[in-house]
C-alpha angles and dihedrals in degrees: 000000000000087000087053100050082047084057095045092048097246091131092159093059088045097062102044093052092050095049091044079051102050084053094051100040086043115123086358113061102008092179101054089044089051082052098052085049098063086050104058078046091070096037094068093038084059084056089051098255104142101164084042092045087052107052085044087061095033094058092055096057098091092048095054084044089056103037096049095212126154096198087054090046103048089046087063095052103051075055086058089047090053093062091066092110090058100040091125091064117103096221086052091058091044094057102040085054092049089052098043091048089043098050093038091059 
């Protein structure tokens, strides 16, 4: 569904369903709350939120480190690919580092 309302252009609901979704998965089903993050994490980057879009996704690092999971990895870095129009921000190469040093750990 939150893909859905991403496609349609309702960032705003998005996010608010996948942050709804990240409180309610949390300490029960981490994957699919580390999912829900990136999410969110798209979501705001769809509104143009670009500081709000990378702590969302920054936040969800550890849990993709822990979870080794390769559907919650490659989500985040589609995340990462998504940031493309905005490479020459500084908080855009910060993260992508971050996520490149922590994954590669």
């Amino acid at each position: 569904m939150i893909s859905a309302m991403m496609s349609l252009g309702e960032y705003g609901k998005a996010a608010v369903r996948a942050e709804a979704a990240v409180t309610a998965f949390n300490g029960r089903l981490p994957r699919s709350a580390q999912i829900n993050q990136v999410s969110a994490a798209g979501a705001y980057l769809g509104m143009g939120e670009l500081e709000r879009a990378i702590d969302c996704a920054r936040a969800s690092i550890p849990a993709a480190k822990a979870l080794n999971s390769a559907r919650s990895v490659e989500r985040l870095q589609k995340f990462a690919d998504d940031l493309d129009p905005y490479s020459n921000s500084i908080m855009v190469r910060q993260f992508r580092d971050q996520l490149h040093s922590e994954l590669a750990a």
